[in-house]
N, C-alpha and C positions, 0 to 999 in steps of 0.2 A: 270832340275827341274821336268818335268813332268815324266821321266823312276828313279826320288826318290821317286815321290807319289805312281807311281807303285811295287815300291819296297816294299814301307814299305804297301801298301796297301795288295801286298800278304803275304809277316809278319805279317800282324796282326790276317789273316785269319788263318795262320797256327799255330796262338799260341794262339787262342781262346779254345781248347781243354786244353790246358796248362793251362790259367786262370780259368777255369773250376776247375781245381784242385786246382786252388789257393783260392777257394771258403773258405775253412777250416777256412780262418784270416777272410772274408766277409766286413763289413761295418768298423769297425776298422783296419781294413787294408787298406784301401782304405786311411783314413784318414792317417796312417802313411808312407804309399808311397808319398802321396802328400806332406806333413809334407816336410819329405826328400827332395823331388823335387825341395819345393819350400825354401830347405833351401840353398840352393846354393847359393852365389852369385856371379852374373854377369858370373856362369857357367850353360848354359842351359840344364837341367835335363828332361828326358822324361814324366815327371807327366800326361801328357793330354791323352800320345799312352796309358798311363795305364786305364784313364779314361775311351777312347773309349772302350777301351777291352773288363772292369766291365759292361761298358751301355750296352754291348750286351750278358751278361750274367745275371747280378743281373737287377731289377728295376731300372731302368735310373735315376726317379726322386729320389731315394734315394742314388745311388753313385754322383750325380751330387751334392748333397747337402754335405756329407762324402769326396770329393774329395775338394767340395770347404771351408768348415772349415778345412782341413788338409794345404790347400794352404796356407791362410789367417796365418794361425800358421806357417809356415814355412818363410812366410815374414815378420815377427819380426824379422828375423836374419839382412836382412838389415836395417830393422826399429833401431835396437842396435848398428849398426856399423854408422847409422849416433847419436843416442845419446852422444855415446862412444867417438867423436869427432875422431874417427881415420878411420877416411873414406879415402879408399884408391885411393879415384877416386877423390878427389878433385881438383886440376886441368885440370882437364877433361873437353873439350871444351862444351859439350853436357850437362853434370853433373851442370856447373855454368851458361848457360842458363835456365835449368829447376829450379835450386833453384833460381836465378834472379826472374823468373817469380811467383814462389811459392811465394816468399816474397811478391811482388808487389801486388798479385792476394790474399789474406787470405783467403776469401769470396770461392771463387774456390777453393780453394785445394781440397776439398772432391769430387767434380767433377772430377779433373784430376785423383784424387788416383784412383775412381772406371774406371775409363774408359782405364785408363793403364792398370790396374788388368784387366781387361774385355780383352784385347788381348793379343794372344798369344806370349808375346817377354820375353827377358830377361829386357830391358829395366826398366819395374817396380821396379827391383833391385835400380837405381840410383834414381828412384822414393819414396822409402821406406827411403832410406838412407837421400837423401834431406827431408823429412817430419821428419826423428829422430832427422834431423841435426836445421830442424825450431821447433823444441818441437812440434809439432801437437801432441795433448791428444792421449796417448795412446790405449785408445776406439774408439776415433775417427777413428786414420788409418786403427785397426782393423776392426770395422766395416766397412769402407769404403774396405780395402780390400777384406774382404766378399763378398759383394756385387758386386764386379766387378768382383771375381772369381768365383762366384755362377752363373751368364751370360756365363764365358766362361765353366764352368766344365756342365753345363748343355747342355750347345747345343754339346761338344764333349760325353756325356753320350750318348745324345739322338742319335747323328748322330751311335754311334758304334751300340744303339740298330736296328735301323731301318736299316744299310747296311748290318750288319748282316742277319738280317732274309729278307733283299733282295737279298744278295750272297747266302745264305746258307739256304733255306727257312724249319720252320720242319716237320721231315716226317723221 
Protein backbone atom coordinates (compact mmCIF):
# COMPACT_ATOMS: atom_id res chain seq x y z
CA UNK A 1 0.00 0.00 0.00
CA UNK A 2 2.47 2.36 1.12
CA UNK A 3 5.25 1.70 -2.38
CA UNK A 4 1.29 2.64 -4.35
CA UNK A 5 1.07 6.08 -2.50
CA UNK A 6 4.50 6.36 -3.63
CA UNK A 7 3.84 5.50 -7.03
CA UNK A 8 1.11 7.39 -7.76
CA UNK A 9 2.62 10.15 -5.56
CA UNK A 10 5.54 10.51 -8.19
CA UNK A 11 2.78 10.40 -11.03
CA UNK A 12 1.35 12.94 -10.15
CA UNK A 13 4.39 15.10 -9.83
CA UNK A 14 5.19 14.17 -13.21
CA UNK A 15 2.13 14.87 -14.90
CA UNK A 16 1.64 18.22 -13.27
CA UNK A 17 3.29 19.89 -16.32
CA UNK A 18 0.80 17.80 -18.52
CA UNK A 19 -2.16 19.36 -16.60
CA UNK A 20 -0.70 22.51 -16.97
CA UNK A 21 -1.45 21.96 -20.63
CA UNK A 22 -4.70 20.84 -19.91
CA UNK A 23 -5.50 24.21 -18.63
CA UNK A 24 -7.17 25.21 -22.16
CA UNK A 25 -10.86 23.13 -20.94
CA UNK A 26 -9.99 25.07 -17.07
CA UNK A 27 -13.07 25.01 -14.81
CA UNK A 28 -15.39 23.28 -17.12
CA UNK A 29 -13.22 20.67 -17.50
CA UNK A 30 -12.87 19.83 -14.32
CA UNK A 31 -16.51 19.61 -14.17
CA UNK A 32 -16.61 17.09 -16.98
CA UNK A 33 -13.95 14.84 -15.81
CA UNK A 34 -15.72 14.60 -12.60
CA UNK A 35 -19.16 14.19 -14.45
CA UNK A 36 -17.34 11.13 -15.99
CA UNK A 37 -15.73 9.80 -12.88
CA UNK A 38 -18.49 9.85 -11.03
CA UNK A 39 -20.49 8.40 -13.61
CA UNK A 40 -19.33 5.10 -13.29
CA UNK A 41 -20.93 2.78 -11.49
CA UNK A 42 -19.73 0.58 -8.80
CA UNK A 43 -16.50 1.05 -11.24
CA UNK A 44 -13.90 3.26 -9.51
CA UNK A 45 -12.85 6.15 -11.75
CA UNK A 46 -9.90 8.44 -10.98
CA UNK A 47 -11.99 11.85 -10.46
CA UNK A 48 -10.09 12.88 -7.08
CA UNK A 49 -5.97 12.05 -8.85
CA UNK A 50 -7.58 14.68 -11.37
CA UNK A 51 -8.65 17.01 -8.61
CA UNK A 52 -5.42 17.02 -6.85
CA UNK A 53 -3.53 17.74 -10.05
CA UNK A 54 -6.13 20.99 -10.91
CA UNK A 55 -5.58 22.13 -6.99
CA UNK A 56 -2.09 22.51 -7.55
CA UNK A 57 -2.33 24.19 -10.73
CA UNK A 58 -5.68 26.33 -10.85
CA UNK A 59 -7.25 27.99 -7.61
CA UNK A 60 -7.99 25.13 -5.24
CA UNK A 61 -11.18 26.66 -3.92
CA UNK A 62 -12.57 27.00 -7.22
CA UNK A 63 -11.60 23.32 -8.86
CA UNK A 64 -12.81 21.92 -5.49
CA UNK A 65 -16.15 23.55 -6.11
CA UNK A 66 -16.07 22.60 -10.31
CA UNK A 67 -14.89 19.05 -9.29
CA UNK A 68 -17.62 18.78 -6.71
CA UNK A 69 -20.71 19.84 -8.95
CA UNK A 70 -19.19 17.64 -11.73
CA UNK A 71 -19.47 14.61 -9.10
CA UNK A 72 -22.69 15.40 -7.75
CA UNK A 73 -23.91 15.20 -11.68
CA UNK A 74 -22.33 12.20 -12.41
CA UNK A 75 -24.10 10.42 -9.23
CA UNK A 76 -27.46 10.62 -10.82
CA UNK A 77 -26.36 7.84 -12.80
CA UNK A 78 -26.68 5.66 -9.86
CA UNK A 79 -29.46 7.80 -8.51
CA UNK A 80 -31.51 6.50 -12.15
CA UNK A 81 -30.42 2.98 -11.87
CA UNK A 82 -32.09 2.75 -8.54
CA UNK A 83 -35.31 4.85 -9.82
CA UNK A 84 -35.28 2.73 -13.04
CA UNK A 85 -35.81 -0.31 -10.63
CA UNK A 86 -33.15 -2.29 -12.54
CA UNK A 87 -30.46 -2.18 -10.01
CA UNK A 88 -28.21 -4.64 -10.52
CA UNK A 89 -26.92 -4.93 -7.11
CA UNK A 90 -29.94 -5.84 -5.58
CA UNK A 91 -29.27 -8.89 -3.79
CA UNK A 92 -26.25 -7.71 -2.60
CA UNK A 93 -25.61 -8.41 1.07
CA UNK A 94 -24.27 -4.78 1.69
CA UNK A 95 -26.78 -3.10 -0.85
CA UNK A 96 -30.00 -4.56 1.38
CA UNK A 97 -28.59 -3.63 4.67
CA UNK A 98 -28.03 -0.04 3.63
CA UNK A 99 -31.40 0.32 1.95
CA UNK A 100 -33.01 -1.74 5.32
CA UNK A 101 -31.48 1.08 7.26
CA UNK A 102 -32.45 4.05 4.66
CA UNK A 103 -35.93 2.89 5.08
CA UNK A 104 -35.99 2.63 8.87
CA UNK A 105 -33.82 5.88 9.16
CA UNK A 106 -35.96 8.65 6.60
CA UNK A 107 -34.96 11.47 8.90
CA UNK A 108 -31.11 10.38 8.22
CA UNK A 109 -30.96 9.73 4.83
CA UNK A 110 -29.52 13.21 3.94
CA UNK A 111 -26.86 12.58 6.64
CA UNK A 112 -25.80 9.17 5.29
CA UNK A 113 -25.91 10.57 1.52
CA UNK A 114 -23.49 13.54 2.44
CA UNK A 115 -21.12 11.58 4.45
CA UNK A 116 -20.74 8.67 2.03
CA UNK A 117 -20.22 11.38 -0.86
CA UNK A 118 -17.80 12.93 1.52
CA UNK A 119 -15.50 9.71 1.28
CA UNK A 120 -13.46 8.50 -1.08
CA UNK A 121 -15.19 4.91 -2.09
CA UNK A 122 -17.08 3.49 -4.74
CA UNK A 123 -19.46 2.65 -2.16
CA UNK A 124 -21.81 5.82 -2.72
CA UNK A 125 -22.76 4.11 -5.98
CA UNK A 126 -25.06 1.59 -3.88
CA UNK A 127 -25.89 4.59 -1.89
CA UNK A 128 -27.29 6.59 -4.86
CA UNK A 129 -29.07 3.60 -6.16
CA UNK A 130 -30.68 2.72 -2.77
CA UNK A 131 -31.90 6.69 -2.37
CA UNK A 132 -33.38 6.31 -6.31
CA UNK A 133 -34.66 2.92 -5.37
CA UNK A 134 -36.68 4.86 -1.84
CA UNK A 135 -37.68 7.98 -4.25
CA UNK A 136 -35.62 10.57 -2.08
CA UNK A 137 -36.66 13.96 -4.09
CA UNK A 138 -34.41 14.36 -6.54
CA UNK A 139 -33.00 17.77 -5.22
CA UNK A 140 -32.52 16.38 -2.16
CA UNK A 141 -29.82 13.57 -3.18
CA UNK A 142 -28.48 16.06 -5.35
CA UNK A 143 -27.89 18.48 -3.03
CA UNK A 144 -26.89 16.17 -0.44
CA UNK A 145 -24.42 14.85 -2.82
CA UNK A 146 -22.96 18.14 -3.37
CA UNK A 147 -22.35 18.56 -0.26
CA UNK A 148 -20.65 15.56 0.70
CA UNK A 149 -18.64 15.81 -2.55
CA UNK A 150 -17.66 19.54 -1.97
CA UNK A 151 -15.74 18.10 1.53
CA UNK A 152 -14.02 15.53 -0.33
CA UNK A 153 -13.12 17.56 -3.78
CA UNK A 154 -11.98 20.21 -1.55
CA UNK A 155 -9.50 18.88 0.74
CA UNK A 156 -7.99 16.68 -2.44
CA UNK A 157 -7.97 20.42 -4.35
CA UNK A 158 -6.36 21.85 -1.38
CA UNK A 159 -4.01 18.91 -0.58
CA UNK A 160 -2.58 18.91 -4.55
CA UNK A 161 -2.12 22.77 -4.03
CA UNK A 162 -0.13 22.82 -1.09
CA UNK A 163 2.15 19.44 -1.83
CA UNK A 164 2.83 20.74 -4.81
CA UNK A 165 4.33 23.96 -3.89
CA UNK A 166 5.80 21.93 -0.97
CA UNK A 167 7.63 19.23 -3.58
CA UNK A 168 8.10 21.65 -6.20
CA UNK A 169 8.30 25.04 -4.67
CA UNK A 170 8.39 28.39 -7.33
CA UNK A 171 11.42 29.68 -8.57
Amino acid sequence: MLLTVIGMSVWLISVRERAAELSQYGYPGIVLINAMASGTVLLPAPGVIFTYTFGGVFNPMLVGLAAAAGAAIGELTGYAAGISGQAVVENLRLYDKLLHRMKRHTRATVVVLVIMAAIPNPAFDLVGIAAGTLRVPLLRFFLSALAGNLIKMLTFAYAGAYSFRWILPPG
